[in-house]
C-alpha positions, 0 to 999 in steps of 0.5 A: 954210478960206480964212480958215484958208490966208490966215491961214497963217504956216508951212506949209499941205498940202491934197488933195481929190478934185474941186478944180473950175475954178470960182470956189470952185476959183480962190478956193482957187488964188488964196489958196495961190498968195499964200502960197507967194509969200510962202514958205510951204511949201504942197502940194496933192495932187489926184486924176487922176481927181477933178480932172483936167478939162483945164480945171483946167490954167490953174490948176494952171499958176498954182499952179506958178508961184507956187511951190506945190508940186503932185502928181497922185495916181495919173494913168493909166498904161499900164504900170500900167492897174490902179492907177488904179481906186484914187482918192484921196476924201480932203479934207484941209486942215493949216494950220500944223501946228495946224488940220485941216479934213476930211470930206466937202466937195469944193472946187467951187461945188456946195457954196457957200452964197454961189454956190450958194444954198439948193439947195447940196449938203448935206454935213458938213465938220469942224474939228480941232485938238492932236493929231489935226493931227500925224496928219493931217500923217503921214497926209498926208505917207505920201500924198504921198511914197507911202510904204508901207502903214500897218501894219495895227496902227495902226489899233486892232480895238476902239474902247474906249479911244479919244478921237478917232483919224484913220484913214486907208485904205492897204491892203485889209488896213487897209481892211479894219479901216476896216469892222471899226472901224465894225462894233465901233461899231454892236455896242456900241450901246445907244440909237440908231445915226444913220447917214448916207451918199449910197452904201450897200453896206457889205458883210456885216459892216456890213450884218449888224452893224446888223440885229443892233443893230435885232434887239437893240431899238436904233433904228437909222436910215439917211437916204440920198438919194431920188436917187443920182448916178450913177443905178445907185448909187441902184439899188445902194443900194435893193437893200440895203433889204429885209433891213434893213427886215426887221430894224427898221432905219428907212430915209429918203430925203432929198428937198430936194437932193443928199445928200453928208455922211457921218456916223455917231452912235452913243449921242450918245456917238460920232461918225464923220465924213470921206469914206468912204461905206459902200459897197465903193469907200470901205471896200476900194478908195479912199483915206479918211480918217473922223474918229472921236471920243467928244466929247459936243459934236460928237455933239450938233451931228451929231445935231441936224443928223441931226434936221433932215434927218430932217425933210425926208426920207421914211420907207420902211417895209416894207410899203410897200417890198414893194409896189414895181413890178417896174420899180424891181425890176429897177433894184435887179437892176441896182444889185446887179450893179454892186455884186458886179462891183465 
């Protein structure tokens, strides 16, 4: 991505959810802050929550003064208390209108190969290009001018005559169809279901839509982090677990480091990936943004890679779950009740 932004000759827009103050957060400063001196038209759309540390404001002082331009999305407001529990998750990066960056990367140390070494977290981060780049600008921009909701029939019901398509969460109702669009994968498959998300907590039509598949013979799996952050989100997520293993679907847990990437393989044939977890926050309440294709070669390298992780993760079977101490019971109680407040 730094490569992409200091090779940039027009124009460059980028959001994140975490933009730290560290040296991964001040080398991304440093190169947009150079090309909007050199009078590039360059936009940084952060979150108030994500990024809002008082520590990012000697950056986002450089960042001005180098002529960037740069939003906050949705800082708290007291007349408007209640806006501000809807977050921006999304991580987008448009170079010159041609090249999209998104998915699940965060811009912070943590996810530095170089700064972090082999215990970096482990995420999945894509690269894009042709016609998807003019729907990430309007996704973008809609953002940016906080334009109205996207009409609900952008976003189609039924996946079947799709390539690749950008879909983008502004509303409950189109939110809703970000669910619906995942549910109409996972009931059209016919081999396998890989699936991978830090949270978990879809909801029914989700939930109900990959017993089903594992009910139909198909093998279905779901690679999770053995430990969540925070701590109740791995609560919320083992209280998922039962009914699932009931139905056949296979449960691991991924044990070397923490477990960011959010990524769906569906029959080597389709392939989901951005920033939405499956959980309630990301389908209903955050800003999202997934990447959802039928392209044989991205579907090959997420699911070698979903392998990869499968071998360094352990596998929950039923038997053994049911065997689990009331202490972990009562944590899945909790997780529970955090997931129905929400």
């Amino acid at each position: 991505m730094i490569a992409a932004i200091e090779n940039a000759r027009r124009d460059i827009r980028m959001e994140s959810y975490i933009f730290a103050a560290d040296e991964v957060g001040a080398r991304f400063v440093t190169a947009l802050a150079a090309k909007a001196r050199g009078g590039l038209d360059v936009r940084l759309h952060l979150d108030a929550f994500g990024a809002g540390q008082r520590s990012f404001h000697n950056l986002q002082r450089e960042l001005e003064g180098s002529g960037v331009q740069f939003r906050w999305f949705r800082p708290f407001r007291t007349r408007h208390p209640l806006q501000y529990l809807q977050r921006n998750h999304r991580k987008l990066l448009v170079v010159d209108g041609r090249e999209v960056f998104l998915g699940g990367f965060n811009i912070r140390r943590l996810n530095s190969r170089r700064l972090h070494g082999a215990r970096r977290q482990r995420d999945t981060h894509v690269r894009v290009s042709g016609p998807l780049a003019t729907l990430a600008i309007g996704h973008f921009d809609r953002l940016w001018h906080d334009a109205h909701q996207l009409p609900a029939s952008a976003i189609p019901k039924d996946p079947k005559n799709m390539e690749a398509l950008l879909v983008a969460s502004y509303s409950r109702h189109c939110q809703h169809r970000l669910a619906c669009l995942h549910a109409g994968l996972i009931a059209k498959a016919q081999t396998h279901i890989y699936l991978t998300s830090p949270y978990f907590g879809p909801g029914i039509m989700v939930d109900q839509a990959l017993q089903a598949a594992a009910a139909r013979g198909v093998d279905v799996r779901l690679l999770v982090p053995r430990k969540g952050d925070p701590l109740v989100a791995s609560w919320a997520t083992k209280a998922s677990y039962a009914p699932l293993l009931a139905a056949g679907v296979r449960i691991y847990e991924y044990l070397p480091r923490q477990l960011h990437a959010k990524t769906l393989v569906i029959d080597a044939t389709w392939a989901v990936v951005g920033s939405a977890n499956l959980d309630y926050l990301s389908l209903f309440v955050n800003q999202e943004l997934v990447l959802i294709a039928r392209d044989r070669t991205l579907t090959e390298q997420l699911q070698a890679q979903y392998i990869e992780d499968l071998a360094e993760s352990e596998e929950i079977t039923l038997s053994v779950w049911r065997r689990r101490g009331w202490g972990a019971r009562g944590l899945e109680a909790i997780g529970r009740t955090a997931r129905l407040l929400l």
